[in-house]
C-alpha positions as CSV (number, residue, x, y, z in Angstrom):
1,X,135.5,-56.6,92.7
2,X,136.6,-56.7,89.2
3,X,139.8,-59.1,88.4
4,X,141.6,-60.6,85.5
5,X,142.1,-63.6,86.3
6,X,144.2,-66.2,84.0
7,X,142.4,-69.6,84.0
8,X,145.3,-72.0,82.5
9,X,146.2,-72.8,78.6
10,X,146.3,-69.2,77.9
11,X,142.8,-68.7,78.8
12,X,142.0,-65.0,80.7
13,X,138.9,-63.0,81.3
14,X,137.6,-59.9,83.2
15,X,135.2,-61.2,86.1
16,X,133.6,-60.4,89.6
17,X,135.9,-62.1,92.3
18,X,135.7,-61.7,95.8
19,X,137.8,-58.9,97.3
20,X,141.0,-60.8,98.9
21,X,140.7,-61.5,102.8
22,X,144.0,-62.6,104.2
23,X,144.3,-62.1,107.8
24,X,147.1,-60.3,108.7
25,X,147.6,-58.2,105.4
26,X,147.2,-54.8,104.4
27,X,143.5,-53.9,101.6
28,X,145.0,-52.2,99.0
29,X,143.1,-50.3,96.2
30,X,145.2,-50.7,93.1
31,X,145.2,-47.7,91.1
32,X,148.1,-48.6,88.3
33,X,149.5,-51.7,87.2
34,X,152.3,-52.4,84.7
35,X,152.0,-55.7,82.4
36,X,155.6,-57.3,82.2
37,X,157.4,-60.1,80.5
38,X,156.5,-62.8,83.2
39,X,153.0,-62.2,82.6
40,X,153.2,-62.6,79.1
41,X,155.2,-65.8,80.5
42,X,152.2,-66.8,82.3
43,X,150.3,-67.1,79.8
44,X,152.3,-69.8,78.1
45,X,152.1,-71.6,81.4
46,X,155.2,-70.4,83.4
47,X,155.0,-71.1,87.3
48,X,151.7,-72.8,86.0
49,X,150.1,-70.0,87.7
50,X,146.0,-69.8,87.7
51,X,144.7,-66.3,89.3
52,X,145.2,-62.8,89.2
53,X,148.0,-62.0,87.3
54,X,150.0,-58.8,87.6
55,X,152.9,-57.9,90.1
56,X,154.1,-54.2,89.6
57,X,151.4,-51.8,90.6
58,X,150.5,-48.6,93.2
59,X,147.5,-48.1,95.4
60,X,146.0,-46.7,98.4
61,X,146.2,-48.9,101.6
62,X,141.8,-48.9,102.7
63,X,142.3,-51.8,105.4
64,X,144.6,-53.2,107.9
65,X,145.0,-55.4,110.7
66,X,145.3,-54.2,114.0
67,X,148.6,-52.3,114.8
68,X,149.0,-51.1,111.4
69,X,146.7,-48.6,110.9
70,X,149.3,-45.9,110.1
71,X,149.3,-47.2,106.8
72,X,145.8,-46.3,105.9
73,X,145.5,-43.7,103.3
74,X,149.3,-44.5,102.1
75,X,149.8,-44.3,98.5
76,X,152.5,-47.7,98.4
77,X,154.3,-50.2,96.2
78,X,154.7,-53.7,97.6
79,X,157.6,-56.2,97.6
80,X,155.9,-59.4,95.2
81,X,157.6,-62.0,97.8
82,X,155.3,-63.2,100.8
83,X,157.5,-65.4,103.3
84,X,156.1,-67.9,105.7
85,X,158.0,-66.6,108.5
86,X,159.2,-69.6,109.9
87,X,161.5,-71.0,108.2
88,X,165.4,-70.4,107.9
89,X,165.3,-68.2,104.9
90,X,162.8,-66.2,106.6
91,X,164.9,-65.8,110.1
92,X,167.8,-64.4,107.4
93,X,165.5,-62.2,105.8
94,X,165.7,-63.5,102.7
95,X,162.0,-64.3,102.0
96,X,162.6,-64.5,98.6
97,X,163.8,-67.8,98.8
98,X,161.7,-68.6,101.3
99,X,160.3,-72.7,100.3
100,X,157.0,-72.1,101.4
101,X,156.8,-68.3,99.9
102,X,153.3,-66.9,98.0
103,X,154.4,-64.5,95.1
104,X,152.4,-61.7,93.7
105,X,150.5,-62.3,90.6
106,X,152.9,-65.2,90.3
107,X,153.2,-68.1,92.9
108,X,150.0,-68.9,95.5
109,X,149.1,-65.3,95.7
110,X,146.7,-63.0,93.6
111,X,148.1,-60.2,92.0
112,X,147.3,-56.4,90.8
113,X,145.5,-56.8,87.5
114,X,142.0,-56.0,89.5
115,X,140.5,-53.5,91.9
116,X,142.3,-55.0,95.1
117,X,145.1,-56.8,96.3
118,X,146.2,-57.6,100.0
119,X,149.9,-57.6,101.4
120,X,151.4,-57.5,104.8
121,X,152.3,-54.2,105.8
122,X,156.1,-55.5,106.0
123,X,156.0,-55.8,102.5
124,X,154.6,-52.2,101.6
125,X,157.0,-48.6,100.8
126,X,155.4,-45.5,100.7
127,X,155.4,-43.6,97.7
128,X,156.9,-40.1,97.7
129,X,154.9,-37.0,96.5
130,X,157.5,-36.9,93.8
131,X,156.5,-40.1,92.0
132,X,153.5,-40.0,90.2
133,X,151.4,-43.2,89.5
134,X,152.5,-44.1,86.3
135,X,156.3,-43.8,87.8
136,X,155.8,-45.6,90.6
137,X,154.6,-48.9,88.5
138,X,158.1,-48.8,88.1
139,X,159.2,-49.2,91.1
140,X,159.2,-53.2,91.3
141,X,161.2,-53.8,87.8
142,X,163.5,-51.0,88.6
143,X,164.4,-52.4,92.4
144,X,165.0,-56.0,90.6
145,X,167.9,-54.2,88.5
146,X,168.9,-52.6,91.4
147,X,169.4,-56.1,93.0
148,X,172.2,-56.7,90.5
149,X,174.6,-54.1,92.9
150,X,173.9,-56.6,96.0
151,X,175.2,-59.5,93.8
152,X,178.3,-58.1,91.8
153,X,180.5,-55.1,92.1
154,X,180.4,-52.8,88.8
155,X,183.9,-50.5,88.2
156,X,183.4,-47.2,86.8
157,X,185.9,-48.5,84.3
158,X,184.0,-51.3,83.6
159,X,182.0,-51.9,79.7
160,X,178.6,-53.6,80.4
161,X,176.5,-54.4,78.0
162,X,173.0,-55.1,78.3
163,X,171.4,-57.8,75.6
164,X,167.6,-56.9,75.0
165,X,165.9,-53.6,74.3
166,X,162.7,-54.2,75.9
167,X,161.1,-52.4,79.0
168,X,163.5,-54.4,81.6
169,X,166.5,-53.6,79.4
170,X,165.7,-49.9,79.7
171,X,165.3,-50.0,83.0
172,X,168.7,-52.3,83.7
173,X,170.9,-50.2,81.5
174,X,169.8,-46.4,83.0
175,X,170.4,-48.2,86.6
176,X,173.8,-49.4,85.8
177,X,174.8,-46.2,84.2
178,X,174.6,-44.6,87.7
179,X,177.8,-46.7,88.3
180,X,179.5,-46.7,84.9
181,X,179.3,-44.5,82.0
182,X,179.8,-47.0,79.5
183,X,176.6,-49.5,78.7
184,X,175.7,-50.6,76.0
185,X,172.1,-51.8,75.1
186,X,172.2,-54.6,71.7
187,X,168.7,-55.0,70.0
188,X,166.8,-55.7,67.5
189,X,163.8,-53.0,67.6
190,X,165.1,-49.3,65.9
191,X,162.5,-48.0,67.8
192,X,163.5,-49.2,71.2
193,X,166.7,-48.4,70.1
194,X,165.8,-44.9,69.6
195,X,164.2,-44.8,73.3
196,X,167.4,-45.8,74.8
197,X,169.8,-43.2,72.9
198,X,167.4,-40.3,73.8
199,X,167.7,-41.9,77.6
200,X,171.4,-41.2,76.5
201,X,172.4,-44.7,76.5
202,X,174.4,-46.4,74.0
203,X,172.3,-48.3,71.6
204,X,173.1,-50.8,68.6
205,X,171.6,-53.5,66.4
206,X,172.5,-56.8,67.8
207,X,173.5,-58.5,64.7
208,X,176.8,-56.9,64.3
209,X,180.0,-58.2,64.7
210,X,180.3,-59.6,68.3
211,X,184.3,-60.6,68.3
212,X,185.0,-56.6,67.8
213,X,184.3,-55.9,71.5
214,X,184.0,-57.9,74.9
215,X,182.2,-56.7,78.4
216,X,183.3,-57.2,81.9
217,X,179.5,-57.7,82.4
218,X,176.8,-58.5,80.2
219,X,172.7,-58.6,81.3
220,X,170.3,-60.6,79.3
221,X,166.8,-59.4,79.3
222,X,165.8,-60.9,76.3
223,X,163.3,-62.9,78.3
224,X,164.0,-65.2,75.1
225,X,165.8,-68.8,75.3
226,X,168.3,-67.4,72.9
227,X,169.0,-64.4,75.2
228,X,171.8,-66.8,77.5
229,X,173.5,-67.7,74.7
230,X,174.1,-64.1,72.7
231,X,175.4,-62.8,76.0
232,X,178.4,-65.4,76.4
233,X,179.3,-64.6,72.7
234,X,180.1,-60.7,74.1
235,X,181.5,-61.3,77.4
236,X,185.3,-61.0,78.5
237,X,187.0,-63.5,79.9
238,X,186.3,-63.9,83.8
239,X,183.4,-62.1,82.9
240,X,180.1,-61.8,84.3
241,X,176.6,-62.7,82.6
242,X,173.5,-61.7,84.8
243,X,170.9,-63.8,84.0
244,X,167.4,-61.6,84.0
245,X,165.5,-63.6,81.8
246,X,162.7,-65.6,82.8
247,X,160.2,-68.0,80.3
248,X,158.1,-70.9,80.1
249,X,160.8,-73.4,78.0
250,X,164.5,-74.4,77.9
251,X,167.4,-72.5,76.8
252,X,170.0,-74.6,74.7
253,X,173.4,-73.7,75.7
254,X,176.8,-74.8,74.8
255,X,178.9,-75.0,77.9
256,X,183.0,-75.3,77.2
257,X,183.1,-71.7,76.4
258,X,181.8,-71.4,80.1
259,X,184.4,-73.4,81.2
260,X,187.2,-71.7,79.2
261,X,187.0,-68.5,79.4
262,X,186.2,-68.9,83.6
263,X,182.6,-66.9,82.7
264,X,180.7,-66.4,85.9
265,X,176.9,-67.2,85.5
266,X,174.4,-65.0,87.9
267,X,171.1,-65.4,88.1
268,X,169.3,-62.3,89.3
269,X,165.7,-61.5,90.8
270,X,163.8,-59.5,93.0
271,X,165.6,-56.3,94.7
272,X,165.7,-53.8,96.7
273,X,162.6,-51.1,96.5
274,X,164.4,-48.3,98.8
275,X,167.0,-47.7,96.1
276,X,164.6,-48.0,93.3
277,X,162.3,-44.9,94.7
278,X,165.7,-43.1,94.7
279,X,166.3,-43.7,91.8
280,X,163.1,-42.6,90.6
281,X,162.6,-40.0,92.7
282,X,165.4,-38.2,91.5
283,X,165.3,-38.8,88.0
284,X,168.3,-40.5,87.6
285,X,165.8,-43.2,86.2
286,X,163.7,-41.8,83.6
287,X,160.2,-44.5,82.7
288,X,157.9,-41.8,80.7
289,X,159.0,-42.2,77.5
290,X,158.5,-45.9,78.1
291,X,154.9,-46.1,78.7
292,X,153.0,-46.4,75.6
293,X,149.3,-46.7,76.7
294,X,147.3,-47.3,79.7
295,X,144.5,-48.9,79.2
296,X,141.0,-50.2,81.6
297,X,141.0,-53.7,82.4
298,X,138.4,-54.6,80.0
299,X,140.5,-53.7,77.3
300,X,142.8,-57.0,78.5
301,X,142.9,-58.7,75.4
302,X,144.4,-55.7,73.0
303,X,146.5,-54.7,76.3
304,X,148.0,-57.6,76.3
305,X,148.5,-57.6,71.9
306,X,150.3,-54.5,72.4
307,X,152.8,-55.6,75.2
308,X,154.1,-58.1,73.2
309,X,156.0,-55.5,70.9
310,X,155.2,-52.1,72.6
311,X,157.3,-50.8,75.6
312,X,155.1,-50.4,79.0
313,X,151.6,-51.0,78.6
314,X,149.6,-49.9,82.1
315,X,146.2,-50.9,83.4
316,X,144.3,-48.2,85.4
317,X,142.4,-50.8,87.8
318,X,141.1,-47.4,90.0
């Protein structure tokens, strides 16, 4: 089959691969795949990951091991964490912490950016009739904002404020506003700015004055260092900052103001996908007017140009 497959020190090219054998899992035929932040982050070495890259994506299930054949012919999204099944995070259920887990596109696991991946079917959703391909791409990044609502309790009083206006901070401030009318995305891009307001969520440049209003939570999906830093200069406090970014490098932070103001710090990950095809299902999640090209595989290298300023860039692996 045909993969792109990251070699180390930002190297990548399109090449024949096997197709992916892993008794126990699930053949899927990837049909869309959505290039994100992390694997930008790959690229600059982050998890020092050498494969496939690529972690949000739909397909049809061709194969399966024996006792799961009523997935064949599914159209599915997969859960990106792969747990040993043997260990105590695994007997919790919590496989994404899971020491010995394989990670889509990401840890000890190939990912999406080719013809075929494989799963185990305990990992896979069905996709509804209502979700189209390009939608359901979504569905991974959405359920990871989702997972913000299993960590923290959001008032419909409450001000968030989300700090980045990229594809995740999109998606993290339309989910929150199911729970709160009042979020706030700060950026630096008027034309992701623009996306947001005609999502109708509040939008602003994020160099004005920060003292002139405080949040009872505050996301950062800058997937920048700096990102940490601009959120505790906005949040109440006794506050909450989520912390959504991830990047190859260190983030410098100054810590009293932590300490004094009694800040909560939450780091947030992977989520739940049942909510997230809800979500998108309904429409209560809108990701169209985010996408802004899909491209063939062989077209990796100006794919991945574009996703380093554009919104969602797709690859159509079918």
């Amino acid at each position: 089959m045909r993969a792109l497959v990251v070699s180390g020190h930002g190297r990548m090219d399109v090449r024949e691969v096997p197709i992916p054998e892993r008794a126990g899992e699930c053949l899927i035929r990837v049909t869309r795949a959505g290039i994100c932040g992390t694997d930008l982050q790959i690229l600059s070495g982050y998890a020092e990951f050498c494969g496939v890259p690529g972690h949000e994506f739909v397909g049809v299930v061709e194969r399966t091991p024996a006792g799961d054949e009523h997935w064949l012919g599914k159209r599915v999204v997969g859960e990106i964490n792969v747990g040993c099944g043997r260990c105590d995070w695994c007997a919790r259920g919590i496989k994404e912490h899971c020491d010995n887990r394989r990670v889509v596109g990401i840890r000890q696991h190939d990912g999406a950016f080719a013809e075929y991946l494989s799963l185990p079917a305990v990992n896979l959703h069905e996709v509804p009739d209502a979700i189209d391909d390009e939608t359901a791409v979504f569905v991974e990044p959405v359920a990871a904002a989702c997972r913000i609502f299993e960590q923290i309790r959001i008032e419909p009083r409450d001000r968030v404020a989300v700090v980045g206006d990229g594809r995740m901070g999109l998606l993290v401030a339309q989910v929150l506003r199911t729970v709160t009318p009042d979020v706030t995305i700060f950026g630096r891009h008027d034309e992701k700015l623009a996306v947001a307001r005609s999502l109708g969520v509040a939008a602003e440049r994020g160099e004005r004055d920060r003292t002139s209003g405080r949040f009872e939570v505050v996301v950062d999906v800058t997937g920048r260092p700096e990102g940490l830093a601009r959120a505790l200069e906005i949040v109440k406090p006794r506050g909450t900052v989520v912390m959504k970014s991830t990047f190859h490098g260190e983030a410098p932070l100054t810590s009293w103001p932590i300490v004094v103001d009694e800040v909560t710090l939450l780091g947030s990950r992977c989520g739940p996908f049942r909510p997230a095809i809800d979500l998108l299902a309904s429409g209560a999640v809108a990701v169209k007017p985010l996408v802004a090209r899909v491209a063939a595989l062989d077209d990796y290298q100006s794919a991945f140009a574009d996703a380093r300023h554009a919104l969602k860039i797709l690859f159509d692996c079918s």
